[in-house]
C-alpha positions as CSV (number, residue, x, y, z in Angstrom):
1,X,0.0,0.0,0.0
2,X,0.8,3.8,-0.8
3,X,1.4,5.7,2.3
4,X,-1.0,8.3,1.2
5,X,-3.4,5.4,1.0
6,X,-3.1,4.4,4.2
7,X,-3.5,8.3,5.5
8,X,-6.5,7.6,3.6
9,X,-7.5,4.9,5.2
10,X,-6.4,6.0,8.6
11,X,-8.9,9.3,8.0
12,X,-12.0,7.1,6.9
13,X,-11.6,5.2,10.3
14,X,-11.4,8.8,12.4
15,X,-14.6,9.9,11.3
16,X,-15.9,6.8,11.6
17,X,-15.0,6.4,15.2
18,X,-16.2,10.2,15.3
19,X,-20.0,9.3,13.9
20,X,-19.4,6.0,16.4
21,X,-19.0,8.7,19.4
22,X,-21.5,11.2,18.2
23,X,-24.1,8.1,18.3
24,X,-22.7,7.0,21.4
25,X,-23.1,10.2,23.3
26,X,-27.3,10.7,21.7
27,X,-27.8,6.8,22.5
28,X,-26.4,7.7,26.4
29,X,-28.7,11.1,26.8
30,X,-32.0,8.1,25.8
31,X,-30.6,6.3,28.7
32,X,-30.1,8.9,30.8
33,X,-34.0,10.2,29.7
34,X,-35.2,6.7,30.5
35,X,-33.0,6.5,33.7
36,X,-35.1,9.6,35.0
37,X,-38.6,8.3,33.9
38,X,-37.9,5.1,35.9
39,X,-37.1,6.9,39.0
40,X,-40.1,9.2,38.5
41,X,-42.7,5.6,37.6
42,X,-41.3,4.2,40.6
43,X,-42.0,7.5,43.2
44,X,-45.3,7.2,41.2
45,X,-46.0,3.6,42.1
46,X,-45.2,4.2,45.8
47,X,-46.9,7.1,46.1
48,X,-50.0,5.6,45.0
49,X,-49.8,2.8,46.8
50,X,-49.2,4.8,50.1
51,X,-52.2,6.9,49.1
52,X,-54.5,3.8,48.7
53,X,-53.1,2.1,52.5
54,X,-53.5,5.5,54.0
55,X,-57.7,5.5,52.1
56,X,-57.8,1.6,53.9
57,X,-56.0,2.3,57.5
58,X,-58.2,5.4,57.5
59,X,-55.6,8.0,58.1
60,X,-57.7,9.6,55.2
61,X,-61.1,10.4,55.4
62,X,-62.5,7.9,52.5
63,X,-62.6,10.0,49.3
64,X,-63.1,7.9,46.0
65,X,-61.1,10.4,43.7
66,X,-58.3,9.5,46.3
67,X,-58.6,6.3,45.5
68,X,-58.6,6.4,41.8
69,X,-56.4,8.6,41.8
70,X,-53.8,6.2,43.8
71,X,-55.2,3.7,41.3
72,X,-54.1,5.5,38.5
73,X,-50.7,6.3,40.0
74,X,-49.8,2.5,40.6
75,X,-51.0,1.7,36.9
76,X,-49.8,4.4,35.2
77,X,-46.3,3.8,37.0
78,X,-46.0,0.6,36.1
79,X,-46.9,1.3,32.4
80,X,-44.0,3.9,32.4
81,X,-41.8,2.0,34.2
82,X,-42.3,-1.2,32.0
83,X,-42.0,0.9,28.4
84,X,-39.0,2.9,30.1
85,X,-36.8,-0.2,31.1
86,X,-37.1,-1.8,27.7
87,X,-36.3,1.0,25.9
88,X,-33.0,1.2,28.8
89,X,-32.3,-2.6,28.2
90,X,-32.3,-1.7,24.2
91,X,-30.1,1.2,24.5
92,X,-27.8,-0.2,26.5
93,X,-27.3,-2.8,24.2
94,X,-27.1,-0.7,21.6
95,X,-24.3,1.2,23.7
96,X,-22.2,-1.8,24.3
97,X,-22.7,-2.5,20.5
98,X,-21.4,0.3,19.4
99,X,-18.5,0.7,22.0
100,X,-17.7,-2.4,20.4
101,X,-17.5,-0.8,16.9
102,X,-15.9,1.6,17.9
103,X,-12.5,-0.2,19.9
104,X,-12.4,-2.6,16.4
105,X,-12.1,0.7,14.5
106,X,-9.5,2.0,16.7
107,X,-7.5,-1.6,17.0
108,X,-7.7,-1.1,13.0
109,X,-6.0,2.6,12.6
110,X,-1.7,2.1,12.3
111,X,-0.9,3.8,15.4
112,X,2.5,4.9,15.9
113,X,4.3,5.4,18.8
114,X,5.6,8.8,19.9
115,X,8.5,8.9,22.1
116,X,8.8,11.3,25.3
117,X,12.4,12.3,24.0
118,X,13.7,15.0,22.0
119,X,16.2,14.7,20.0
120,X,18.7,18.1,19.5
């Protein structure tokens, strides 16, 4: 091969590895997203649920739109909570994926190795 053809090369790789990294870094902000929206079904689950026991102990006076409304929480939470960690479990995968990519594109660029030294 040319060494101009392997600059070539070598250039092709970086900005793939750079598109790798750009996905990378949208793919991590859906996991962060549906990080947040599991913590937030999850507060919504409990805090239904301790609305409902308070309705049955009778620390609350018995209001029906209380009770629906804990109803809701507890459903709706576990509707979120379910859609949110599949979509988690496929972007992670995705991640891992295209981490993967992306350390067989760098094992692939000719590195060379740069000496601390100076020489006069």
């Amino acid at each position: 091969m040319q060494p101009d053809q392997i600059d070539c090369d070598d250039e092709d790789l970086r900005g793939q590895i750079a598109r790798l990294e750009a996905h990378i870094e949208k793919l991590s902000a859906i996991e962060e997203t549906c990080r947040k929206s599991i913590l937030m079904a999850k507060v919504a689950m409990a805090a239904g649920g301790i609305l409902i026991f308070a309705v049955v102990l009778g620390t609350i006076r018995f209001d029906p739109v209380a009770l629906v409304g804990g109803i809701a929480a507890i459903i709706g939470g576990v509707v979120v909570f379910g859609s949110n960690t599949s979509t988690w479990k496929q972007t992670r995968a995705a991640i891992e994926d295209a981490e993967a990519r992306r350390a067989d594109l760098i094992g692939a660029i000719d590195l060379r190795l740069v000496s601390g030294k100076s020489e006069p």
